[in-house]
Steps between C-alpha positions, in 0.01 A plus 500: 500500500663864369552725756217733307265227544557456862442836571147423305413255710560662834330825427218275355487303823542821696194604328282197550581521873409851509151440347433166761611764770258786339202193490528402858496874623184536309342121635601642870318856427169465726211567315389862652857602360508306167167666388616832604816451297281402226219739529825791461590365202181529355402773632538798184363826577435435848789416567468740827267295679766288710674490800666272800547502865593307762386447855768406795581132600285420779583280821297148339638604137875581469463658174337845317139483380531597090171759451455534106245788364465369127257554224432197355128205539377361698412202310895449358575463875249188490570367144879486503623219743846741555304784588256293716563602896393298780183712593311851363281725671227556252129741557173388589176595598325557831316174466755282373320391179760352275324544234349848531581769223677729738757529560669424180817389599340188654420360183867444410537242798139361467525456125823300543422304803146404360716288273567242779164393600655315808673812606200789409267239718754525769546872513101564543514257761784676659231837465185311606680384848623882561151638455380233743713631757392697784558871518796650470664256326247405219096554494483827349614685228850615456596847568625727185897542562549315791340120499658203334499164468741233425482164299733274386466339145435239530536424934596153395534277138639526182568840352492377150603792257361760706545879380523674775666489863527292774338721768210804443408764755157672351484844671197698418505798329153489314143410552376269257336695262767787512465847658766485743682713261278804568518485857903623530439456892477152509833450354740729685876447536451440868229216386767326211794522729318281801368241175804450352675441823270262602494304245894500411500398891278191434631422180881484675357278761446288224812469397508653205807664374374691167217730500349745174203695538327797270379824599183546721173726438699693216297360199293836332529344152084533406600883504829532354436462113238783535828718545736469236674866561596334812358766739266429791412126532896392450616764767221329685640167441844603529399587853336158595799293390726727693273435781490120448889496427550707857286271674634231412856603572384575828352153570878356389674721776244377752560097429843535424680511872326201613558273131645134588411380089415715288811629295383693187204695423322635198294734464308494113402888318308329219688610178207569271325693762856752447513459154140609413493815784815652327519376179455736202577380121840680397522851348188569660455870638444378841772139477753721731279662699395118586895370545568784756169411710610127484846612616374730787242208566795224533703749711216487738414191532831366601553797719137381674645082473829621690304779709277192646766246564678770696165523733393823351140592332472619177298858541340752249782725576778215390368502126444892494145455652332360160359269670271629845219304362676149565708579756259730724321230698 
């Protein structure tokens, strides 16, 4: 063998190694953090809407919690085995009817889950027994904000190819046929904060090491296309995300100091909702004016995300007091 072709055949072998080294790091990525690596990739023009954190060791857990703010689905988080964590935290209604049409977001658990007869009959089981309970626990109808409930899917038996996690808290943030939305009160950040903590507490308890979870009480999409100039109903919905993203945050810094399993959270801005509020075809008189909203819209979100796990509420006054009519409870 020429000296020219050894030197071929150990940068070629150099190269192979570094690739099986590149694929491992990848198969080790947990799933919160290989769909936020993903989701940034295909993220485009809002390419804004991301950011990390990290939460201290803890006495039971020797190492940081990894907080990811992405904007991404819900549903890829379910469908793609990598991206699949151990457990979500995902909206219902007041009366926990799986299959009610508010709020939305349920349907993209129910729809998958209904796929495994076995495991769909077990999770209404799983509701019938905590509506049999006495008061507090079960009996009457969750409260907007604050109540949850946890199931596992299945509590026992095959999986099969289920689509979707492990572990579910439902925390309610509708009433079954909508209208929560309209009543701002119900859903403040003092309300999201003590129902995300509660059920990132149970859901730890569990075991679990991997949580995702969208936004709460933020959808305002039956108004939004009846304001194209993006004026109005989009500074209106800018505001309840913000709210929802705060909330949330705040919810994180609560659970975090007293985590023993849970190692990476993430929290899910629905891409299309942030596509279709700021998205203007190009060369358009108003395309710009929609970029710099989106950019001053990104800003505050993760300014609110990092306010909230700091312990702090997100005010009127912190986004230049657009938005009193959320945030004024």
């Amino acid at each position: 063998m020429s000296r020219l072709t050894r030197r071929a055949h150990f940068f070629s072998l150099i190269s192979a190694l570094a690739t099986l080294a590149t694929g491992a790091i990848v198969a080790q990525q947990r799933p919160v953090a290989a769909m936020f690596g993903d989701d940034q990739k295909r993220a485009g023009p809002i390419a804004l809407s991301f950011a990390t954190a990290e939460a201290p060791p803890t006495a039971a857990l020797g190492v940081p919690l990894q907080i990811y703010l992405t904007a991404g689905d819900l549903e890829r988080a379910f469908d793609q085995p990598a991206f699949r964590p151990d457990a979500a935290i995902v909206p219902t209604n007041t009366e926990l009817l799986l299959t009610a049409p508010a709020p939305g977001t349920q349907a993209v658990l129910i729809d998958r889950v209904r796929k495994q007869t076995a495991i769909m009959r077990d999770l209404q089981e799983q509701v019938d027994a905590h509506k049999k309970q006495p008061s507090p626990a079960g009996g009457k109808p969750l409260e907007v904000g604050i109540d949850s409930f946890v199931a596992q899917l299945p509590r026992q038996g095959s999986r099969g190819g289920a689509a979707f996690p492990k572990s579910v808290c439902l925390i309610a943030t509708d009433f079954p046929k909508g209208g929560a939305i309209d009543r701002r009160e119900l859903f403040a950040q003092d309300r999201v904060l003590k129902g995300i903590a509660a059920c990132l507490t149970a859901l730890d308890a569990s075991g679990v090491e991997s949580v995702v979870l969208p936004l709460m009480g933020a959808a305002s999409s039956g108004t939004q296309a009846k304001d194209p100039v993006f004026e109005g109903q989009r500074v209106l919905k800018e505001c309840r995300l913000l709210n929802s993203v705060a909330g949330i945050a705040l919810g994180i810094h609560d659970f975090a100091p007293a985590r023993r399993n849970i190692r990476e959270i993430g929290v899910i801005q629905w891409d299309q909702e942030i596509t279709d509020m700021f998205s203007l075809p190009r060369g358009t008189r108003l395309a710009q004016t929609a970029q710099n909203a989106y950019s001053a819209y990104a800003e505050q979100i993760t300014q609110g995300f990092r306010r909230g796990l700091a312990g702090e509420k997100t005010t009127a006054a912190d986004v230049g007091g657009n938005c009193n009519a959320i945030f004024t409870q």
